[in-house]
SESETOR-139129 format. One record per residue (C-alpha): residue number from 1; x, y, z. Coordinates in nm, 4 decimals, decimal comma. Example, Ala and Ser with C-alpha at 12.3 -4.5 7.8 and 13.67 -1.06 7.14 Angstrom:
2
node i=1	x=1,2300	y=-0,4500	z=0,7800
node i=2	x=1,3670	y=-0,1060	z=0,7140
# end
This chain:
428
node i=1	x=0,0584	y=-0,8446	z=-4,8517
node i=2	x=0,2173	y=-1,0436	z=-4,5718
node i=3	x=0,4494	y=-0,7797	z=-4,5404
node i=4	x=0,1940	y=-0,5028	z=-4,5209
node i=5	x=-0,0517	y=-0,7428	z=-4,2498
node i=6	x=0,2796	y=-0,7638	z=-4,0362
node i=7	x=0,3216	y=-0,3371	z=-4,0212
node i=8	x=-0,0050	y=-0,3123	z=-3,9643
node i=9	x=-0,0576	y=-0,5429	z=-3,6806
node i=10	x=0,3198	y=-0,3968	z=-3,5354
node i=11	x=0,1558	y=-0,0643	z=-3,6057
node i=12	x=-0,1600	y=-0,1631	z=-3,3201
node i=13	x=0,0723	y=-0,2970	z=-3,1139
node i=14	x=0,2672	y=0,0015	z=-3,0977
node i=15	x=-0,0633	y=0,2339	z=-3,0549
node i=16	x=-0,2114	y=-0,0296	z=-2,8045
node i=17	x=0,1031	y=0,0521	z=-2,5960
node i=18	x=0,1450	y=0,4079	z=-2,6131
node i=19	x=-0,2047	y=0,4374	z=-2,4964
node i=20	x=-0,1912	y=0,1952	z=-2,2296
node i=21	x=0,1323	y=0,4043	z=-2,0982
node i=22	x=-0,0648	y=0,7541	z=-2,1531
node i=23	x=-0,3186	y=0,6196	z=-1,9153
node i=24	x=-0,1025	y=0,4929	z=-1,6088
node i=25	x=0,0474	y=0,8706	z=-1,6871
node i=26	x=-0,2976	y=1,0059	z=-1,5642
node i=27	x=-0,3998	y=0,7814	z=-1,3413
node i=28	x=-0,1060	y=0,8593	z=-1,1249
node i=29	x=-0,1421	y=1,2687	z=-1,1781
node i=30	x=-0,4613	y=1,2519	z=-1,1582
node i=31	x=-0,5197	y=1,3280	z=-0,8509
node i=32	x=-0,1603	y=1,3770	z=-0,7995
node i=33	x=-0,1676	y=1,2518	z=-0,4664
node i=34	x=-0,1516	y=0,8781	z=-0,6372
node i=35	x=0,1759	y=0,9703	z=-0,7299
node i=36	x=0,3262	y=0,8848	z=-0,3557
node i=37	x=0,2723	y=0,5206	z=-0,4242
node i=38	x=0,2975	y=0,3573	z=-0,0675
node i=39	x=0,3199	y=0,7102	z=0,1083
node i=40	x=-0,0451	y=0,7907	z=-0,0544
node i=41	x=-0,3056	y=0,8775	z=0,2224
node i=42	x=-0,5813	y=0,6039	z=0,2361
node i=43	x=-0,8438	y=0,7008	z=-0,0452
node i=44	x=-1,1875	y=0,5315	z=-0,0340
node i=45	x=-1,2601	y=0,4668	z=-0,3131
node i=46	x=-1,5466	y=0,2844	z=-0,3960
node i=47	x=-1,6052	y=0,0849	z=-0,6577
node i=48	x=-1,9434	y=-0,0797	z=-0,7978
node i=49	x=-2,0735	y=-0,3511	z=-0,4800
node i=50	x=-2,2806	y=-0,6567	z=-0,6450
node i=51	x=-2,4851	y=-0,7906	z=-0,3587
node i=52	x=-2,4451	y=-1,1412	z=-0,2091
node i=53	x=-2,6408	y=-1,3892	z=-0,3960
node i=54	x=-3,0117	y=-1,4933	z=-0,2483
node i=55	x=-3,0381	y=-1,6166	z=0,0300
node i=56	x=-2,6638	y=-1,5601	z=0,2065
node i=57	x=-2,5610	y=-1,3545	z=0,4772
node i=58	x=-2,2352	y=-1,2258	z=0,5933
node i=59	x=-2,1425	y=-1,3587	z=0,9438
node i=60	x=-1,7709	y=-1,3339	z=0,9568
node i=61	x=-1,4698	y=-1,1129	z=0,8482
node i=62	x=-1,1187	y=-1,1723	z=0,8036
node i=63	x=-0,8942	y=-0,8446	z=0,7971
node i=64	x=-0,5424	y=-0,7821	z=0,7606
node i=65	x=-0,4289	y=-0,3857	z=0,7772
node i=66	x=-0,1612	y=-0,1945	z=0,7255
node i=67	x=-0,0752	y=0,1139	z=0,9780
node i=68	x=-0,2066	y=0,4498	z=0,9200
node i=69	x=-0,0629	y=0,7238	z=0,7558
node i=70	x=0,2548	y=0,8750	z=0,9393
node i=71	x=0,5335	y=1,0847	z=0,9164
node i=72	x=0,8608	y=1,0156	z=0,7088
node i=73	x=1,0431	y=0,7077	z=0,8271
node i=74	x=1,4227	y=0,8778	z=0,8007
node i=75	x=1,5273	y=1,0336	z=1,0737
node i=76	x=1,6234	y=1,4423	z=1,0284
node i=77	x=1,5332	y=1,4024	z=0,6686
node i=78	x=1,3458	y=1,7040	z=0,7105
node i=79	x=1,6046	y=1,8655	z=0,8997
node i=80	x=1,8433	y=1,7879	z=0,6474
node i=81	x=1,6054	y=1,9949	z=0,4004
node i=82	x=1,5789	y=2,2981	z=0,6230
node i=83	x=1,9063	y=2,3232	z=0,6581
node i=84	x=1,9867	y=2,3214	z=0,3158
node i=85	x=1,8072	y=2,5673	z=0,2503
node i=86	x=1,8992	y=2,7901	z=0,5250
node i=87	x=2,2361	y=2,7613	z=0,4340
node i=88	x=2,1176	y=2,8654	z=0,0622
node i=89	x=1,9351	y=3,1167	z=0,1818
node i=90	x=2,2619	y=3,2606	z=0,4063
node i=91	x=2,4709	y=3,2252	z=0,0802
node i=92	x=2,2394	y=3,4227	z=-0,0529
node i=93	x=2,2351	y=3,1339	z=-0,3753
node i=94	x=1,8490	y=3,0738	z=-0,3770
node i=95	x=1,6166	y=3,1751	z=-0,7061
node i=96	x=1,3456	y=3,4032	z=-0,5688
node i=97	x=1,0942	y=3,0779	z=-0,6056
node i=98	x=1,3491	y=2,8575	z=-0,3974
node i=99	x=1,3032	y=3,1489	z=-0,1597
node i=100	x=0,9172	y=3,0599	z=-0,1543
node i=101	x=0,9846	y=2,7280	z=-0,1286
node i=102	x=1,1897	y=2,7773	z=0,1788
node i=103	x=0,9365	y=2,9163	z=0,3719
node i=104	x=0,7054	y=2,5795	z=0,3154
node i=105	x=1,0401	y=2,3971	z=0,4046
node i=106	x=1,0710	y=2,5943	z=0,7498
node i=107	x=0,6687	y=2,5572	z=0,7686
node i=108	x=0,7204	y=2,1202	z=0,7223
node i=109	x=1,0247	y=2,1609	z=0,9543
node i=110	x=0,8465	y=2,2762	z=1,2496
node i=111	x=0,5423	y=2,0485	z=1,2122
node i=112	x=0,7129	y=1,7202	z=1,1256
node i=113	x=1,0950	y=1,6974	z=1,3036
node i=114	x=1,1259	y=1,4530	z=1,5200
node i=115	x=0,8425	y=1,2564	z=1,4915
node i=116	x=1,0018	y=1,0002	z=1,2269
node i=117	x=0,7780	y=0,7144	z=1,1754
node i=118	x=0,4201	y=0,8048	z=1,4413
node i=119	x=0,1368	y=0,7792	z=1,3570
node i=120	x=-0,0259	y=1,1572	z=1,2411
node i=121	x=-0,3723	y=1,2241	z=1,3166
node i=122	x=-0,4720	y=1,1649	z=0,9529
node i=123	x=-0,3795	y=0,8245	z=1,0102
node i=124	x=-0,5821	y=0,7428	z=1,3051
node i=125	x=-0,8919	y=0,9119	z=1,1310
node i=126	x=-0,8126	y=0,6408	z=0,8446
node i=127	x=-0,8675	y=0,3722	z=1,0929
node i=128	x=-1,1661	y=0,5099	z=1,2164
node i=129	x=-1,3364	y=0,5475	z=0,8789
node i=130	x=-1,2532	y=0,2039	z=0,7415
node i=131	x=-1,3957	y=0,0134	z=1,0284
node i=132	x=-1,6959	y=0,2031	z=1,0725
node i=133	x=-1,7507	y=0,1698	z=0,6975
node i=134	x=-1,6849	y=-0,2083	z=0,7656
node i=135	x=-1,9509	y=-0,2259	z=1,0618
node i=136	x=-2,1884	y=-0,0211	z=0,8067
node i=137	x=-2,1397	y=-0,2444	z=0,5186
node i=138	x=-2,1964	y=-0,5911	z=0,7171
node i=139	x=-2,3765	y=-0,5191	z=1,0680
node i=140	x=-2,5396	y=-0,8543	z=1,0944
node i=141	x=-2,1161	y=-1,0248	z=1,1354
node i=142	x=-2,1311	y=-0,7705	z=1,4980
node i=143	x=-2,5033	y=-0,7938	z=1,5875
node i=144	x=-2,7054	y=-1,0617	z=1,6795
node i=145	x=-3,1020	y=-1,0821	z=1,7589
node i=146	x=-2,9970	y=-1,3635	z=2,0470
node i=147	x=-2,9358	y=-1,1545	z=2,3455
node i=148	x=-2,7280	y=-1,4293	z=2,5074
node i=149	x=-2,4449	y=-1,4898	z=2,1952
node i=150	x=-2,1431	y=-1,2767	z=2,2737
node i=151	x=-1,9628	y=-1,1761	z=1,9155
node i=152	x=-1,5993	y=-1,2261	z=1,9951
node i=153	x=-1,2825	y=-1,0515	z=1,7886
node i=154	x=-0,9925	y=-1,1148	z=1,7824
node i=155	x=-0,7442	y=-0,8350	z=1,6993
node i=156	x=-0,3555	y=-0,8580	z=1,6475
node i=157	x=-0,0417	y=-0,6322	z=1,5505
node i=158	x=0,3490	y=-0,5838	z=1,5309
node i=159	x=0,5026	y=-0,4214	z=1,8037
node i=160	x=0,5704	y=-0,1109	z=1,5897
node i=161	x=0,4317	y=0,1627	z=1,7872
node i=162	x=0,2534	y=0,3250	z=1,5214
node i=163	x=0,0707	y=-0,0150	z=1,4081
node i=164	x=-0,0459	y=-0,1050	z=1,7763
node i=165	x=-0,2077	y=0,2706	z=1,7736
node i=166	x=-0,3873	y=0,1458	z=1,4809
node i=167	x=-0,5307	y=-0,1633	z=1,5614
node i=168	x=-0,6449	y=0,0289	z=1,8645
node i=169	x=-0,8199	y=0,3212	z=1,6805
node i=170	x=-1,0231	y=0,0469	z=1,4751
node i=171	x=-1,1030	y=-0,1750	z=1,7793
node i=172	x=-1,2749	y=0,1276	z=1,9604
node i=173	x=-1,4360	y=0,2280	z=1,6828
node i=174	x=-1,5810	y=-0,0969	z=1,5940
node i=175	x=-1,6553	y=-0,1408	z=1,9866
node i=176	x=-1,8461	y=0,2167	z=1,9556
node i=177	x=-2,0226	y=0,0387	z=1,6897
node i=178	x=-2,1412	y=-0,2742	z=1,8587
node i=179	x=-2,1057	y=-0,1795	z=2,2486
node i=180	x=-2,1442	y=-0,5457	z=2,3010
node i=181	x=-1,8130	y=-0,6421	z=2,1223
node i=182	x=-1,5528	y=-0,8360	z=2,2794
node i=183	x=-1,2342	y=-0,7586	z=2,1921
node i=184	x=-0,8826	y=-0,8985	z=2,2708
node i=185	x=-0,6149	y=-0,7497	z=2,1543
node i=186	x=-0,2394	y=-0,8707	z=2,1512
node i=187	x=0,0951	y=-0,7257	z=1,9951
node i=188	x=0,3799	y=-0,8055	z=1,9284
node i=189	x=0,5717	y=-1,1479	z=2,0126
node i=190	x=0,4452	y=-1,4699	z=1,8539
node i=191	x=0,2057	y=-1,2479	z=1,6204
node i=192	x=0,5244	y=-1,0941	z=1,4348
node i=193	x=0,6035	y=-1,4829	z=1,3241
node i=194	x=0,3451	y=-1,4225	z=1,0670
node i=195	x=0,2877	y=-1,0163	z=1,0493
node i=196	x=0,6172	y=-0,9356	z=1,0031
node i=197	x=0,7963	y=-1,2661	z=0,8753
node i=198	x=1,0960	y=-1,1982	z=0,7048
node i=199	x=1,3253	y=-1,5147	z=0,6274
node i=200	x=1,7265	y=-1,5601	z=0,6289
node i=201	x=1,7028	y=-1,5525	z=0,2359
node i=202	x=1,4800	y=-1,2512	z=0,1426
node i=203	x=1,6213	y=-1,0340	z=0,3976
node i=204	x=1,9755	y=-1,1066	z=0,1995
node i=205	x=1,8001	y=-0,9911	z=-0,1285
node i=206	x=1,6008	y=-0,7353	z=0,0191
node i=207	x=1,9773	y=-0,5474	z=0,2104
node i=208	x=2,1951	y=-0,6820	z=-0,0941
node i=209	x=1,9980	y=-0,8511	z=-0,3787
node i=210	x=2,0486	y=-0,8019	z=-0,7724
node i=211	x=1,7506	y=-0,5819	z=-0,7902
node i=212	x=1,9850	y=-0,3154	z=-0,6620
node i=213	x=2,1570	y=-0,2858	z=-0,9797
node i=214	x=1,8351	y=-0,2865	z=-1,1722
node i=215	x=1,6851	y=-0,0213	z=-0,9965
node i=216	x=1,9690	y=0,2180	z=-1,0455
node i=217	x=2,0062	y=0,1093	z=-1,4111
node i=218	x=1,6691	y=0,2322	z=-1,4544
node i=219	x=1,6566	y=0,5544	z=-1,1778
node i=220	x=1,9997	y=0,6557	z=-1,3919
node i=221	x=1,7612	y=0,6912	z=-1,7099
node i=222	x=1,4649	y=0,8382	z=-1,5403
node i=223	x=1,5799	y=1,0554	z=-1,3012
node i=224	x=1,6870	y=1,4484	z=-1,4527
node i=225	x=1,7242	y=1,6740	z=-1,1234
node i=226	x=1,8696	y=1,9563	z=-1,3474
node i=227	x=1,5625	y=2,1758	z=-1,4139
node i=228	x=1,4767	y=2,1341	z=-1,0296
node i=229	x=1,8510	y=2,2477	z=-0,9152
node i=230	x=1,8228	y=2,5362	z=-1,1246
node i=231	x=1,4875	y=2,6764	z=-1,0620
node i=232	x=1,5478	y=2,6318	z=-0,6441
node i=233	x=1,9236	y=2,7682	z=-0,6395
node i=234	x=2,1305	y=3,0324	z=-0,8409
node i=235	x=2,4583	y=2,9203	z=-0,7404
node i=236	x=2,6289	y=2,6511	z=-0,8867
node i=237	x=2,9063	y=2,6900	z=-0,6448
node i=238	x=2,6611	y=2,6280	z=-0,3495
node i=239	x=2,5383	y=2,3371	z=-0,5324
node i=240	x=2,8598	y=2,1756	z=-0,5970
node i=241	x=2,9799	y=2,2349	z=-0,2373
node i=242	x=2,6686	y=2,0743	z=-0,0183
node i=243	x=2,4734	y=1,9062	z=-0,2369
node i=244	x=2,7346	y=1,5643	z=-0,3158
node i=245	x=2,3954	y=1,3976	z=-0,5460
node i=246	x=2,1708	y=1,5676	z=-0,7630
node i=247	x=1,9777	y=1,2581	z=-0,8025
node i=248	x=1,9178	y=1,1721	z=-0,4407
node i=249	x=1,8311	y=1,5698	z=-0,3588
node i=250	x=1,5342	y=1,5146	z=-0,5974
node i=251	x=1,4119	y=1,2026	z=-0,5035
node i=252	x=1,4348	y=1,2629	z=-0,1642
node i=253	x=1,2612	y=1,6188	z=-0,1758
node i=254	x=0,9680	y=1,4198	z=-0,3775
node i=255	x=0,9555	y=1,1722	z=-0,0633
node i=256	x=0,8982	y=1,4380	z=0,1448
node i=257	x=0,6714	y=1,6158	z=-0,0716
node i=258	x=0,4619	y=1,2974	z=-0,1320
node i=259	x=0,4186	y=1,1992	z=0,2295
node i=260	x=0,3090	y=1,5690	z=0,3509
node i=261	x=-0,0608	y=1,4365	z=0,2523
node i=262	x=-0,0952	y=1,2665	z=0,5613
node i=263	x=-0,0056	y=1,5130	z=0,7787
node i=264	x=-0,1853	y=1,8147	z=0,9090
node i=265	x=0,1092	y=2,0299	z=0,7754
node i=266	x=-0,1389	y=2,2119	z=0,5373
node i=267	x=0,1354	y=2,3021	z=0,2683
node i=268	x=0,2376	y=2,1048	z=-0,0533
node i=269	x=0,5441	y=2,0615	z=-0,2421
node i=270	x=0,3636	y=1,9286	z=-0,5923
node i=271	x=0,4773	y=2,2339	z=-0,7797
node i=272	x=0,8177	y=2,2217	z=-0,7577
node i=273	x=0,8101	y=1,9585	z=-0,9770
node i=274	x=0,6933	y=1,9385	z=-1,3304
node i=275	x=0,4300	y=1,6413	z=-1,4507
node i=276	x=0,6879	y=1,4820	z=-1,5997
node i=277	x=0,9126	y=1,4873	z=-1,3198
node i=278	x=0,6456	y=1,3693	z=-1,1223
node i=279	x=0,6069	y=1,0645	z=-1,3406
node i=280	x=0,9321	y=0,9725	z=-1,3710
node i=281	x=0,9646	y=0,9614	z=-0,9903
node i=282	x=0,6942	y=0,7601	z=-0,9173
node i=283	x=0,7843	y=0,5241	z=-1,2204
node i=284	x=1,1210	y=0,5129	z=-1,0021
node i=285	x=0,9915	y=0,3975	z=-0,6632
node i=286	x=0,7194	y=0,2106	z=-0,8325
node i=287	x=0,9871	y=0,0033	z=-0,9415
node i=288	x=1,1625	y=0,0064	z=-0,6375
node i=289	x=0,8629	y=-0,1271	z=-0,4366
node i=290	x=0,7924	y=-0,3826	z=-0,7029
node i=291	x=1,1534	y=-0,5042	z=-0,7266
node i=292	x=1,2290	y=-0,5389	z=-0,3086
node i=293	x=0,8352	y=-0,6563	z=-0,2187
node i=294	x=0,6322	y=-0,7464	z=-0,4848
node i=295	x=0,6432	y=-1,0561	z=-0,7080
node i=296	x=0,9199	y=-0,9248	z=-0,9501
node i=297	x=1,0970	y=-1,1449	z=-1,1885
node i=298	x=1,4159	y=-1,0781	z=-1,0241
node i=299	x=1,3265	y=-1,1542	z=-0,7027
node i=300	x=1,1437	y=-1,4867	z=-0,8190
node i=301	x=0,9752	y=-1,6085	z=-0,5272
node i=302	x=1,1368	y=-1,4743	z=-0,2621
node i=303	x=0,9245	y=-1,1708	z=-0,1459
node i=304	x=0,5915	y=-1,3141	z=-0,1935
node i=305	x=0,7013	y=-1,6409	z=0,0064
node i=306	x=0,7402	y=-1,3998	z=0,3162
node i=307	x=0,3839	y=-1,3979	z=0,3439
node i=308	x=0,2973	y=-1,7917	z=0,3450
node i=309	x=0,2503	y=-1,7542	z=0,7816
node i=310	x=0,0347	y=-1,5093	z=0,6743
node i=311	x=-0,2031	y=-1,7002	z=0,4163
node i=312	x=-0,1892	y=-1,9899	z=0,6770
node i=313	x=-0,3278	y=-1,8033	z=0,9181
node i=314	x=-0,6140	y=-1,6469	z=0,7840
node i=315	x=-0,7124	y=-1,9947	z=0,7185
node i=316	x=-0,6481	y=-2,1590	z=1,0102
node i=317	x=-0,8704	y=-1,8304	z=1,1552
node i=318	x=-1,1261	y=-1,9019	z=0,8980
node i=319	x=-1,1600	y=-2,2879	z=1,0186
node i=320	x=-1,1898	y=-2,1761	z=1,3634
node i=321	x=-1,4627	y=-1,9551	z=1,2964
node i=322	x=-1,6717	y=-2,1621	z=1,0702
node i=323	x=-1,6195	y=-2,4480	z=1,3303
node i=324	x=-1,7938	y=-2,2617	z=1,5389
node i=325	x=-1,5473	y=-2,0408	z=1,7952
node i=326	x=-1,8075	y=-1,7612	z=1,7977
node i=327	x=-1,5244	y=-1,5181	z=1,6589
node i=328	x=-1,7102	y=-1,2632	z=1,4080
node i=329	x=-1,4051	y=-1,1213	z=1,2980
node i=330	x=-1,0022	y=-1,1840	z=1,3080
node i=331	x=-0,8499	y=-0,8785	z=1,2603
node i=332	x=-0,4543	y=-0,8220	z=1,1828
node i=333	x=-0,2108	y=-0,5102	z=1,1662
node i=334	x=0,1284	y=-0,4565	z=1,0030
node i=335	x=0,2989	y=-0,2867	z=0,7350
node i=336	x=0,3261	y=-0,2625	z=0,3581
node i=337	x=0,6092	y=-0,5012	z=0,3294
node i=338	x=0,3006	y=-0,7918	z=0,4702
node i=339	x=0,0572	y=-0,6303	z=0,2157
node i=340	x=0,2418	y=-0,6166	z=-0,1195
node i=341	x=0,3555	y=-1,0220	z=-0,0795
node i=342	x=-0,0210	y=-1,1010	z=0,0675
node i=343	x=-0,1503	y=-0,9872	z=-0,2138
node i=344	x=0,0840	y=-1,1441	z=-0,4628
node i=345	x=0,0238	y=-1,4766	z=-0,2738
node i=346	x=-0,3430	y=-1,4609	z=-0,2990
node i=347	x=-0,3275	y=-1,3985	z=-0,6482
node i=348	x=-0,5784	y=-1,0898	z=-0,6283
node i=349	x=-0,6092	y=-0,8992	z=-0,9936
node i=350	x=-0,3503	y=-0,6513	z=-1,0095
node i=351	x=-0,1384	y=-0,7725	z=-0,7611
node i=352	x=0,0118	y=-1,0814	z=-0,8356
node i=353	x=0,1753	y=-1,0106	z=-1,2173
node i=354	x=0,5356	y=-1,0931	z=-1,2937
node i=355	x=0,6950	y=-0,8442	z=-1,5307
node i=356	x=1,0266	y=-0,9042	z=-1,6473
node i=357	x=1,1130	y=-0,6073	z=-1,8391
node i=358	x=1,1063	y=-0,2654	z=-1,5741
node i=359	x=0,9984	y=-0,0171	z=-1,8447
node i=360	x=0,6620	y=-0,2000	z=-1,8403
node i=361	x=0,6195	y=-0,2713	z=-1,4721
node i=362	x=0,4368	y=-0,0204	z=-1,4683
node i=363	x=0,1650	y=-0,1020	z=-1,6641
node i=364	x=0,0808	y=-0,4331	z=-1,4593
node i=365	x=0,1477	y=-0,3130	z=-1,1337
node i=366	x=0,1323	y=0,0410	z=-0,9169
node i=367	x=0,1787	y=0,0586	z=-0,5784
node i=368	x=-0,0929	y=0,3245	z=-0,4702
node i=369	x=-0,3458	y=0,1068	z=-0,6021
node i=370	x=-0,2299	y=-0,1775	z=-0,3648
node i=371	x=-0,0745	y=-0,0489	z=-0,0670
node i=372	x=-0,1478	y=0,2980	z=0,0151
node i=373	x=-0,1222	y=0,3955	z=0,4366
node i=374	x=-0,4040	y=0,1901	z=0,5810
node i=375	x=-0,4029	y=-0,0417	z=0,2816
node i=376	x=-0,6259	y=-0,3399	z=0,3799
node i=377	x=-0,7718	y=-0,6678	z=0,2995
node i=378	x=-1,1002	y=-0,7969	z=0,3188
node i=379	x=-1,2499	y=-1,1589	z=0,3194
node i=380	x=-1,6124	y=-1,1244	z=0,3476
node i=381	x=-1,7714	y=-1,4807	z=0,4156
node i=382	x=-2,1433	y=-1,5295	z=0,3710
node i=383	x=-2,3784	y=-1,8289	z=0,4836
node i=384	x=-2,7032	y=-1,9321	z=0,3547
node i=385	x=-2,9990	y=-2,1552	z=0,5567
node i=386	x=-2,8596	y=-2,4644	z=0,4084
node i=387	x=-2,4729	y=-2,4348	z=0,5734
node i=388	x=-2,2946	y=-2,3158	z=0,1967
node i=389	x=-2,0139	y=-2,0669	z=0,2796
node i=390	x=-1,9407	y=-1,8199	z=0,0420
node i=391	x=-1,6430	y=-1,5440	z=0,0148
node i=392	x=-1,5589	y=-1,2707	z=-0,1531
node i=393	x=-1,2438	y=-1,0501	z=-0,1133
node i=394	x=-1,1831	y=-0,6590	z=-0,1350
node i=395	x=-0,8483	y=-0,4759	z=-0,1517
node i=396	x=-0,8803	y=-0,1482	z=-0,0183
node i=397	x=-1,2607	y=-0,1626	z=-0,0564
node i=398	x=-1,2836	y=-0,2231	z=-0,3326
node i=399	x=-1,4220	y=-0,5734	z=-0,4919
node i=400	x=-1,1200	y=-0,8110	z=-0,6566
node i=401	x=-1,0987	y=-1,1314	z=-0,8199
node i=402	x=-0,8942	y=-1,4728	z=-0,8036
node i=403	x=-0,8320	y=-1,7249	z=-1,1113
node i=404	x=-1,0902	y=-1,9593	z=-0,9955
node i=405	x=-1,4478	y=-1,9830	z=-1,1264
node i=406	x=-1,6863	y=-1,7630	z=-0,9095
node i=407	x=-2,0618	y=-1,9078	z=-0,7886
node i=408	x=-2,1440	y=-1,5562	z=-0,8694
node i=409	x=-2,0115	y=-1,1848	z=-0,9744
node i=410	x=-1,7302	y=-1,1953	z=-0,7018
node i=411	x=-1,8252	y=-1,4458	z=-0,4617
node i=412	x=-1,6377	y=-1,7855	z=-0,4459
node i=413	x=-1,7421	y=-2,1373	z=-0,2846
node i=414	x=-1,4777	y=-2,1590	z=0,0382
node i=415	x=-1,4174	y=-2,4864	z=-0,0239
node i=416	x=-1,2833	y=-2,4085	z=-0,3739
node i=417	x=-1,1055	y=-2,1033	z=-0,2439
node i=418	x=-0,9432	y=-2,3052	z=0,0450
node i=419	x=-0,8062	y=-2,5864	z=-0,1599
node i=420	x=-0,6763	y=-2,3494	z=-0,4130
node i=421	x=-0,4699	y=-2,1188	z=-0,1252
node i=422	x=-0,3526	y=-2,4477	z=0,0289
node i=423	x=-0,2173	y=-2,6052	z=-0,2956
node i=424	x=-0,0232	y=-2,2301	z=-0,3044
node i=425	x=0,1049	y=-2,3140	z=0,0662
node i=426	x=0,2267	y=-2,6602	z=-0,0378
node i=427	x=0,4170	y=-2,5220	z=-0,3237
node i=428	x=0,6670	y=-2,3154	z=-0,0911
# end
C-alpha cells in the first residue's frame, strides 16, 4: 500500500509539473511577442484594481522607470545580417523562403542601421501612455482645490541618451496633464550612484562570473539551429565558410527578430522559427537574464545588492514627502539591469524567487513579465483624515504583493512596509 501511496503521489507530482511547464509554454507564445523577454514592447496590461480602503486618498507617487523601447544595442548587428544574406543570395545558396526572408532582412536593414541603442518612436509613445494613465488613475496626487499649493516633482535619469529622452516624454506629458506642475529634472552625475550602481564585485561576476558556464551548459542543450540553417540556405559549403556558429546565428537572428516590435519597421521575423524554437530561445535568455541580474542561486546576493542605493532612496524620497516637502511625485529613469535587482530587493511576487536548478527557472521567474521596455514601478501612497499612510505597489501596472500582512487587499501600513525594507538595507 505504502508502495502504491508513494507512485501515486510521484505520479501528481509529475502531472503537477508537466502542466505547470505547458503553461509558461503558452504564456510566452501567446502572444508571441512575450517571447522577447526584456526586448518585449511595453504591454498594458491591466489587471483587476481593488480600490483604496474608506476614507484614504492618494497624495503621492514614487516611480522608478526603465527607458523606452529602442533599437538593438549591438552595433552593425543588423548589418551583419544583411550581409549575410547578400552574400547568400550572390552565391546563389539561399532556399527560395531564405530568399523571402531576405527581402524583410534588406527591409530591417534600411530602417534600423545605425541607430544602435535610441530610443524608436514606439518607445516615446510608451512613456506617454504610462504617465497619462498614471495622472488618470490618481489626479488628486497633481491637483489641488488650494489655488496657492504648487505640486512639485521631482524627476531623475542616467545619462544614457535614450533614458533622458524618456524621462522627458513622461514629464511633458504629465505637465500637459496638470499645466500647473513643477518639474525639475536632472541626469546624469550623482543620480547614476543609485540608478545605475554597479559595485567592484558584481561587475566581476556579471564580465566573468560562474554563471557563464551555466548558461552555456544549458544553451548547449536547448539550442538546435539545424532546421533553421537548412530551411534559410541550400549550401552547406556557404554555411561552413561564413557562418563560424550555428548556435550564435540563431540566437542572434531571434534577437533581432524579437526586438523589431518596437520599431516602426512593420515586418516580423516570428516565422522563421518554429514554436518550439521559439521556446527554447526564450527559455535561453530567460536564463541568461535571471543568471547575470536577477536573484539567481549562483549569483547569491550579488545582483540584487546593486540595487540597495536604490531602495534607500525611494525611502529617503518617501520621508521627505510625507514630512511635508510638497513633492507629489519622485520620479526615476534607468535601465533593466536597476529593475530586475529592484524588484528582487523589494521582494514583489514573482520577482524575488531563488531557483537553483535552471530547467525550472522558468517556472518561478520570466523576464517579460518583469522588465519589458518601459518596465516600471509604482508606490502608490494614500492618506486618510486622521494622518494613517497607506501604500500599495504595482509592477508594470499591475497590482503586486510583499510577505507582510496587508491592512487591506493590496494596501500596506508604511510604517510596516518601511521597517521591513530597512531591516533588508541593514542586511547588506
Amino acid at each position: 500500500m505504502k508502495k502504491f501511496l508513494f507512485s501515486f503521489f510521484a505520479f501528481c507530482a509529475l502531472v503537477s509539473v508537466t502542466l505547470q511547464g505547458q503553461e509558461i509554454r503558452s504564456q510566452v507564445l501567446h502572444p508571441v511577442e512575450h517571447s522577447a523577454g526584456s526586448s518585449m514592447a511595453y504591454r498594458y496590461e491591466p489587471g483587476v484594481r481593488t480600490s483604496p480602503p474608506d476614507g484614504y486618498v492618494p497624495f503621492y507617487i514614487s516611480h522608478f522607470g526603465r527607458h523606452g523601447s529602442r533599437y538593438h544595442t549591438t552595433e552593425n548587428i543588423y548589418r551583419k545580417f544583411h550581409d549575410i544574406f547578400e552574400e547568400a543570395s550572390s552565391a546563389e545558396a539561399l532556399t527560395p523562403f531564405g530568399l523571402e526572408v531576405k527581402i524583410r532582412i534588406d527591409s530591417i536593414f534600411a530602417a534600423c542601421d545605425g541607430r544602435a541603442g535610441q530610443l524608436t518612436v514606439i518607445g516615446e509613445k510608451e512613456h506617454m501612455d504610462i504617465a497619462a494613465r498614471m495622472y488618470g488613475s490618481f489626479p488628486e496626487v497633481f491637483t489641488s482645490d488650494d489655488s496657492d499649493d504648487i505640486a512639485s516633482v521631482f524627476s531623475r535619469s542616467t545619462s544614457s541618451e535614450r533614458v533622458v529622452q524618456s524621462m522627458r516624454i513622461f514629464d511633458a506629458t504629465l505637465k500637459s496633464c496638470a499645466s500647473g506642475l513643477q518639474i525639475e529634472e536632472r541626469s546624469g552625475g550623482s543620480c547614476n550612484a543609485y540608478l545605475n550602481h554597479y559595485t567592484p564585485e558584481y561587475r566581476e561576476y556579471y564580465e566573468n562570473g560562474s554563471w557563464k558556464e551555466e548558461m552555456e551548459t544549458m544553451r548547449g542543450e536547448w539550442i538546435r539551429p539545424e532546421r533553421l540553417i537548412d530551411t534559410l540556405f541550400s549550401d552547406p559549403v556557404f554555411v561552413a565558410k561564413r557562418i563560424s556558429s550555428r548556435k550564435n546565428f540563431m540566437t542572434e537572428l531571434f534577437s533581432v527578430a524579437s526586438i523589431l516590435q518596437g520599431s516602426p519597421v512593420g515586418v516580423s521575423l516570428y516565422d522563421v522559427f518554429t514554436e518550439e524554437e521559439i521556446f527554447a530561445l526564450w527559455r535561453t535568455q530567460n536564463l541568461n537574464q535571471y543568471l547575470r541580474k536577477g536573484p539567481s542561486a549562483t549569483g547569491g546576493e550579488l545582483a540584487v545588492a546593486i540595487a540597495v542605493p536604490l531602495l534607500r532612496d525611494f525611502i529617503a524620497c518617501a520621508d521627505s514627502a510625507l514630512a511635508g516637502n510638497g513633492r507629489v511625485a519622485d520620479l526615476r529613469f534607468g535601465h533593466g539591469e536597476g529593475l530586475m535587482p529592484l524588484a528582487a530587493l523589494m521582494r514583489l511576487s514573482g520577482a524575488d524567487v531563488t531557483e537553483a536548478d535552471p530547467e525550472k527557472v522558468q517556472e518561478v521567474w520570466q523576464d517579460f513579465r518583469i522588465t519589458p521596455m518601459a518596465g516600471n514601478i509604482q508606490w502608490i501612497f494614500y492618506r486618510n483624515n486622521r494622518g494613517r499612510v497607506l501604500v500599495r505597489f504595482l509592477l508594470n501596472e499591475r497590482d503586486v504583493t510583499l510577505p507582510l500582512k496587508s491592512v487591506e487587499a493590496n494596501f500596506y501600513d508604511w510604517r510596516n512596509v518601511r521597517k521591513f525594507y530597512s531591516k533588508i538595507i541593514e542586511a547588506y
